[in-house]
N, C-alpha and C positions, 0 to 999 in steps of 0.2 A: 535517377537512372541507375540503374543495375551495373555495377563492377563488371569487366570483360571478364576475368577471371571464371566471374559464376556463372558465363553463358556456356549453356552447352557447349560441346566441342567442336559439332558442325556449323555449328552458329558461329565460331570464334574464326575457323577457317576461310568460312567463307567472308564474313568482316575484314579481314587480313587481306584478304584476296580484293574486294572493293577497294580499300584503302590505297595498297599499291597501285591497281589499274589505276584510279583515281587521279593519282601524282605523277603517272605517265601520262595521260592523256593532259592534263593540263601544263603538264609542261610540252608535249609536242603541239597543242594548239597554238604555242607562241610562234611555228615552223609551218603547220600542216593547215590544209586547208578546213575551211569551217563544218563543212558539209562531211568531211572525213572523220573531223572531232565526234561528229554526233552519231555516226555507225561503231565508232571505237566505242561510245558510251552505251550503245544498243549492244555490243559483243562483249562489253565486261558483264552489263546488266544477266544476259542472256547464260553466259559463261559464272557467274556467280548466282544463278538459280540450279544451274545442271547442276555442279560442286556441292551447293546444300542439299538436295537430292539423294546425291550418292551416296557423300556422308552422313547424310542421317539416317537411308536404310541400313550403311552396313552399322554406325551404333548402333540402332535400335534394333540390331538382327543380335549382337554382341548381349543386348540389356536380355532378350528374350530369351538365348542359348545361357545367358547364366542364372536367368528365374527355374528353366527348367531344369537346370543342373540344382539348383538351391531345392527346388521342391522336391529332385528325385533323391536327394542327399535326406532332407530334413524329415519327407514323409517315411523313410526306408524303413521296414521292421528290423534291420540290423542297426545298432550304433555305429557311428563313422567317427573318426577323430583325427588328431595330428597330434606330434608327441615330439618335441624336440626340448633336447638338454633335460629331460627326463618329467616336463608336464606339458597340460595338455594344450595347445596352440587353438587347439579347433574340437570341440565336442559338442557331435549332433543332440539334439534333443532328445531324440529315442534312447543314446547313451546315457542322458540324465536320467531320463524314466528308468530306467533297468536297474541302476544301483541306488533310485530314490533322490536322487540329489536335483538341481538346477541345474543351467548351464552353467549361468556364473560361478557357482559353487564347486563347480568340477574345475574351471579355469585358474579358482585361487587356492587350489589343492599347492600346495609345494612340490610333491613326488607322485606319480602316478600312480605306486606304491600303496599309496594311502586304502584303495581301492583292494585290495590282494592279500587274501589270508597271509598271517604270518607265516606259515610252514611252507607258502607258494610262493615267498617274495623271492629266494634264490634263483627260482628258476626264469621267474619275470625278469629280474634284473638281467640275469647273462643273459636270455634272449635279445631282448634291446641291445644292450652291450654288441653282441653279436652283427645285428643287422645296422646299426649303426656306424660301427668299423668296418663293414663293409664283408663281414665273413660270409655270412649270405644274403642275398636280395629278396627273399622272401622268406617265411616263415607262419607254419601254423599249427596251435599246439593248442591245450587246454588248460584252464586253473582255476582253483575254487578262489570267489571275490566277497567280500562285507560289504553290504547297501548299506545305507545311511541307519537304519534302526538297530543294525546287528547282527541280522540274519544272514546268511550262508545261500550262497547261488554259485553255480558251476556256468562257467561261460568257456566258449572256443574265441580265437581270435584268430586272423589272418592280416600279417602285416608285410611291408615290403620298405624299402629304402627308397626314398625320393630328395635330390636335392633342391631345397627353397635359397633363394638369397645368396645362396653360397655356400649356405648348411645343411648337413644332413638331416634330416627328418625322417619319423615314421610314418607312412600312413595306414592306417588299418582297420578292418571292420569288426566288430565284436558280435558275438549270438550269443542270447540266454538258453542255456542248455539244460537245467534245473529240469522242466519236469519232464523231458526225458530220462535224466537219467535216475530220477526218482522212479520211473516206470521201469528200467532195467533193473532197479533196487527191489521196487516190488517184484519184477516177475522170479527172481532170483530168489526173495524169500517164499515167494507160492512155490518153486519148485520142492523147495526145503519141508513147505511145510504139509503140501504132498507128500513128500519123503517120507515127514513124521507120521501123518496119515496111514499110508501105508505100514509103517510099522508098528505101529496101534492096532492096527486092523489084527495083523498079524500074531502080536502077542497076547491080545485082549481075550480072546478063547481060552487061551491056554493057562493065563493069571487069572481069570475068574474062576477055572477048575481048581486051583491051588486053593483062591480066597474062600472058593463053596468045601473045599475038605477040611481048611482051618474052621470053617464058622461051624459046621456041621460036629467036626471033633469038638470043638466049643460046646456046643448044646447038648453032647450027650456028658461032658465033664461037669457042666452046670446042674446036671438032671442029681449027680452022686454029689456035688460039693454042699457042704455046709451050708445052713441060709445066711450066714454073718462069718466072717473071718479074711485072712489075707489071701487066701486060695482062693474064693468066690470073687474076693477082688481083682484079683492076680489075670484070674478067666476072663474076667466079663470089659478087662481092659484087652486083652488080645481081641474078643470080639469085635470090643469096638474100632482095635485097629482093623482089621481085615474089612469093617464095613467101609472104613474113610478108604482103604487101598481100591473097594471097589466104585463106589465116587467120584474116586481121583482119575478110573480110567473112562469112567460114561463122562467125564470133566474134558479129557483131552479128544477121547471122541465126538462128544458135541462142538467143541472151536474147530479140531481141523476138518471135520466132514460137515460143518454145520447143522449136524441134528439137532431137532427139538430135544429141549428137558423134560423132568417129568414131574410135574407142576403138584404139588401136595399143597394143603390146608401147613402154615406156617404161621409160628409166632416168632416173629425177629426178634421180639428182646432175647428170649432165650436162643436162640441161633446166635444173636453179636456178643451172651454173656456166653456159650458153652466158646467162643472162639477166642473171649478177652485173653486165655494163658497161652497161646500159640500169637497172640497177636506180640504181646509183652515180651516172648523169647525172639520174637523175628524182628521187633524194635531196639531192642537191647535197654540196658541199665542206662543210658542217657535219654530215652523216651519215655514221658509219662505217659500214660493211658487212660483216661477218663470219659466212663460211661457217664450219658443222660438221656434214659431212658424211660417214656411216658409209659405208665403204670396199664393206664387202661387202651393200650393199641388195638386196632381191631387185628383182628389176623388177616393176611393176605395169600396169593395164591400164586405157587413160583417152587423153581426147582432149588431144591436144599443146596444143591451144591456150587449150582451156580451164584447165588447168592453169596455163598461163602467165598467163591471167587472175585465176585463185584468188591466182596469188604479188605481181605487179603490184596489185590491190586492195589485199591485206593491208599492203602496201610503203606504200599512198596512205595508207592509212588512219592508216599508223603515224606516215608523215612529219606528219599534222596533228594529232597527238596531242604532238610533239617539236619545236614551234616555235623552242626555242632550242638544235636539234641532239641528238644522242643516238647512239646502237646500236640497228642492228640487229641481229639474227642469225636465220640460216635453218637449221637444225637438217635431218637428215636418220637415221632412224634405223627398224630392224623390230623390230617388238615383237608379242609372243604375247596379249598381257592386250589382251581384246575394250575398245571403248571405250566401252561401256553394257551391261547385263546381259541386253539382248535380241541383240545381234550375235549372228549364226550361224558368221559367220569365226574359225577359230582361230587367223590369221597376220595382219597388219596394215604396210604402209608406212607412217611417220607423218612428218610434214612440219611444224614445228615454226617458226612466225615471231613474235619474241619482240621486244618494245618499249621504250624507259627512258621513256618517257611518265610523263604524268600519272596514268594509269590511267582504268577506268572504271566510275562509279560503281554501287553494288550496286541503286540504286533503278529503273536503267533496263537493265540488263544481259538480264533476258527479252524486250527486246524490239528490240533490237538488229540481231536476223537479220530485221525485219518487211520489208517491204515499203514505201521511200517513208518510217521514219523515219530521221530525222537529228538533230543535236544543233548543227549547223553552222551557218552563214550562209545561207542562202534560193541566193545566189549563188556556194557552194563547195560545196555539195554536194546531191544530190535522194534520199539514202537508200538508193542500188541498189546499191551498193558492197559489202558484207555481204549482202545480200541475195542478191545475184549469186553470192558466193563458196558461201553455203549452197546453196544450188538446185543448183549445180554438183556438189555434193561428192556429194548426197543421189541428183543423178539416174545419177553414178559408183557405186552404190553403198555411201557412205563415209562418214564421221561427221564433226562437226565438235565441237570443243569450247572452252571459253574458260574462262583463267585471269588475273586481274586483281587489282592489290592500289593502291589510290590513293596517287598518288607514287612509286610504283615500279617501273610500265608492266605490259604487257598482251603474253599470248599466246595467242597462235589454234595449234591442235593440228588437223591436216587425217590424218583416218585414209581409207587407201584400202587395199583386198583385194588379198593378192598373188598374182600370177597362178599359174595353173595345176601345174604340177611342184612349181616353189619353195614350194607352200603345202602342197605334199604331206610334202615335206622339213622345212618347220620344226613340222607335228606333229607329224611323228616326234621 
């Protein structure tokens, strides 16, 4: 027989209630008449069914008002918590979801702290501080927080002061604020790079008049120089600069206005070797540089410049991944096996720049090619870097892929369609 303890509540009541009547009636039956005995036993009976009744709708009115407090709490898209002597008492589930963790795991946090960039714990802690002495009753502010793998998320919170037990407490709701304000990050960079736009537009007339009177003065100094000497040299290196200055502006006019390039017959070996002494000086003397490059590449079809962009990014990218120096290498080779199972090319160029980096991580690697993200300093990098390289590749026709192992660096694999004949030649 089941402990009275563990019977329900209205079951224990109304027991209680039996029991006494019970002991009055038998003992007024030693006084009262027999026939009166047995209406008293008919009005405790009667009286101890109303009682269980009552009380057990209102428990079970109590059980259902805190299921649907519990569902409206635990399904919420905001996280819910309670926060007293500085962890957390109560942390909904959606809270766990948002910074990666469990419930439990959030519970045996020490400081709630743990949760909150370091450069935001100041302002976390006096807030608390604050609403917990009672300076104000509510409160709602913003701060950047660490999920469980690493990563950076902006969240707002709204909390207030409640007292449990006798103690203060906070209770408060949290929102993941990330990709909004990644959306205000981007529209703020589109405006900028509008801006830039614009002022390309603007000056690109006017620099190509300059570049056309350098190259033009060029060719008629080429017509009287010498066929061999330091003069003919001298010339034919200024032309070649005025040609790269006009490159470099069809380079920033095709990213920020999104134009096509202008796709010529290319040999990449010689493109990644004419680039290796601009690669070497933007690496420095603690980067080595190591060409391997396939002899008989077919040639493929893409604009010169942009290409030299795809290689110079990937080069940047790598150097700040190798801060205390490393290897590169630029790989060059044709290969038949498509680089996803949807490609319709059966011949492929692949262009291969491979890093001794740190690597990079598996938690952010989908997002890498976005738009504006970065992992860097606010003031080394704006995110376009990657971004630039894929758009390029994709608007070539050509794939991009990426292989990374942490501590062991990272390669980008640039597939691009071989041209015309040569593609006929390697199905066969």
């Amino acid at each position: 027989m089941p402990r009275v303890e563990r019977l329900p509540s209205y079951l224990r009541i109304a027991l209680i209630y039996v029991l006494v009547s019970a002991a009055w009636i038998y003992l007024s039956d030693q006084f009262l008449d027999r026939f009166q005995t047995v209406k008293g036993w008919l009005f405790v009976l009667g009286s101890a069914l109303l009682i269980y009744v009552l009380v057990r709708r209102e428990v079970l009115g109590r059980q259902h008002s805190e299921e649907r407090f519990r569902t409206l709490v635990e399904q919420s898209l905001v996280g819910v918590y309670l926060i007293q002597q500085g962890r957390f008492t109560y942390a909904s589930p959606r809270l766990a979801e948002i910074f990666g963790f469990s419930v439990a795991e959030l519970l045996a946090l020490d400081s709630v702290l743990a949760l909150v960039l370091p450069e935001d714990r100041p302002l976390v802690e006096e807030n608390l501080r604050r609403r917990v002495e009672g300076e104000v009753e509510a409160l709602r502010y913003g701060f950047r927080g660490l999920r469980k793998d690493g990563s950076l998320l902006h969240v707002e919170v709204y909390g207030r002061r409640l007292a449990f037990a006798g103690e203060p407490v906070v209770l408060g709701v949290l929102l993941d604020v990330t990709e909004r304000k990644l959306t205000q990050e981007r529209y703020l960079q589109a405006q900028k790079l509008e801006a830039v736009a614009r002022l390309a537009g603007g000056v690109a007339h006017d620099f190509n008049n300059v570049l056309s009177v350098i190259t033009g003065a060029t060719d008629l100094l080429l017509r009287d120089a010498p066929g061999a000497g330091p003069i003919r040299a001298d010339l034919e290196e200024i032309k070649g600069a005025a040609e790269r200055g006009a490159a470099l502006v069809r380079q920033l006019l095709a990213f920020s206005r999104r134009q096509p390039g202008e796709p010529t017959v290319l040999d990449l070996n010689a493109v990644i070797t004419e680039l290796e002494p601009i690669l070497r000086r933007l690496l420095g003397n603690r980067m080595e540089v190591v060409l391997d490059l396939e002899r008989s590449l077919h040639p493929a079809t893409a604009d010169r410049s942009q290409v030299e962009q795809v290689i110079m990014n990937l080069a940047v990218n790598a150097r700040d991944a190798m801060p205390d120096g490393g290897r590169l290498t630029i790989q060059t080779a044709s290969v038949s096996d498509p680089p996803d199972s949807k490609a319709s090319e059966a011949a492929w160029v692949m262009i291969a720049v491979s890093d001794t980096g740190h690597g990079i991580p598996e938690a952010i690697r989908e997002r890498i090619f976005e738009p504006f993200f970065t992992t860097k300093d606010p003031d080394k990098g704006t995110g376009l870097g990657l971004s630039t390289v894929s758009d390029i590749v994709k608007r070539a026709g050509g794939a991009i892929r990426l292989e990374s192992t942490l501590g062991a660096g990272t390669t980008f694999r640039i597939y691009l369609p071989v041209l015309g004949e040569e593609r006929r030649q390697a199905k066969a």
